[in-house]
C-alpha positions in Angstrom: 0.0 0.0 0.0 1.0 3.2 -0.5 0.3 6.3 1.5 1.3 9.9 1.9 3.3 11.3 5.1 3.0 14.3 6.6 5.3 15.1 10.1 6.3 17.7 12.2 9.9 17.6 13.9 10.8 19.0 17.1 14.4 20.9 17.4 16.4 20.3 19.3 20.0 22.4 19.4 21.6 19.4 21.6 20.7 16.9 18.2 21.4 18.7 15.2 20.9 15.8 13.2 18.3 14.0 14.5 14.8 14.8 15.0 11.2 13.7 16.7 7.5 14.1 16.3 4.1 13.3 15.1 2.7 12.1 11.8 -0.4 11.8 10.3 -0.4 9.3 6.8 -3.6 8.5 4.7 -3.4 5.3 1.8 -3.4 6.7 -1.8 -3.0 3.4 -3.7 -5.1 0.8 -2.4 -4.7 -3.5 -2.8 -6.5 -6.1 -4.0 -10.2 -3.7 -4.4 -9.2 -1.6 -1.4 -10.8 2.0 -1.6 -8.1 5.2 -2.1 -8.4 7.0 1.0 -10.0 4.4 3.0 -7.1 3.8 4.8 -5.4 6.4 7.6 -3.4 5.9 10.6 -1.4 8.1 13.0 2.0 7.7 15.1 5.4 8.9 16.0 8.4 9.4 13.7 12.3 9.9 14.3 14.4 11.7 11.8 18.3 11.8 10.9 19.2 14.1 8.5 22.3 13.6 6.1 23.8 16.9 7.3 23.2 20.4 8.8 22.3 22.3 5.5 20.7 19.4 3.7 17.2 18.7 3.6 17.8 14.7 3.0 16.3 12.9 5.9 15.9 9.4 6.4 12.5 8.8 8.7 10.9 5.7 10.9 7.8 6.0 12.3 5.4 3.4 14.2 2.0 3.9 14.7 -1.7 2.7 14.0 -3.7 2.4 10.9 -7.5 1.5 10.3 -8.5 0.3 7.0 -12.1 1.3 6.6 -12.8 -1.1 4.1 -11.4 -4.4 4.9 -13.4 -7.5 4.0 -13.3 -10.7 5.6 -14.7 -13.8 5.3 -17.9 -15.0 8.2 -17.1 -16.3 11.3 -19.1 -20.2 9.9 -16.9 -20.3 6.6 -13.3 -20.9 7.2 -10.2 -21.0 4.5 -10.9 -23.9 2.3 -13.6 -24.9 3.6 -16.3 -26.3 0.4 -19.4 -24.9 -0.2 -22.0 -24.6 -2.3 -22.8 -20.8 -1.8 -21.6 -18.7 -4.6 -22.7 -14.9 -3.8 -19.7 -13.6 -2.6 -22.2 -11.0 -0.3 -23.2 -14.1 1.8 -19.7 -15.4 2.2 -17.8 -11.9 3.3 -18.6 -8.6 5.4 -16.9 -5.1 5.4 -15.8 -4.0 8.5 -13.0 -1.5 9.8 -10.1 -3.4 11.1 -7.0 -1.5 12.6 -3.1 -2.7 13.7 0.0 -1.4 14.7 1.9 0.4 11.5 5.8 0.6 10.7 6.4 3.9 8.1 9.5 4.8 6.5 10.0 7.6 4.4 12.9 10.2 3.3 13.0 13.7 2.1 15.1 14.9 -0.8 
């Protein structure tokens, strides 16, 4: 999946080349039938930057996502399992379904 990044580093004059913060991130480019924009999450991200005057920056963040769309299959059908029902409706559900994220971005 891929989503866009937004943060917000705090200074700090001790760390020059390493930052901390917040970020937000929303999906852009969805999987297998997932929705655009069905998918956001929300954590904490460290910085290090290449060097004082460059804007390169390698980031990590960890955080939590929900996918607003996610199907899964009903709790009486398992994985391959037989049966004789076709309509796909009456084998799966939508529901929102969140877990723990790892992010990585850089800035050129």
């Amino acid at each position: 999946m891929a989503m866009l990044e937004s943060h917000y580093f705090f200074n700090n004059d001790n760390y020059e080349f390493f930052g901390h913060g917040p970020f937000v991130a929303i999906g852009i480019i969805g999987e297998d039938s997932i929705e655009p924009l069905s998918t956001f999450g929300a954590g904490y991200m460290l910085g290090w930057k290449y060097d004082q005057e460059s804007n390169v920056s390698w980031n990590v963040g960890l955080g939590y996502y929900v996918n607003t769309e996610a199907t899964l299959m009903r709790d009486e059908y398992s994985d391959g399992m037989t049966t004789t029902v076709q309509d796909p409706e009456k084998l799966t559900y939508k529901k929102d379904v969140g877990a723990l994220m790892l992010l990585f971005s850089a800035t050129f």
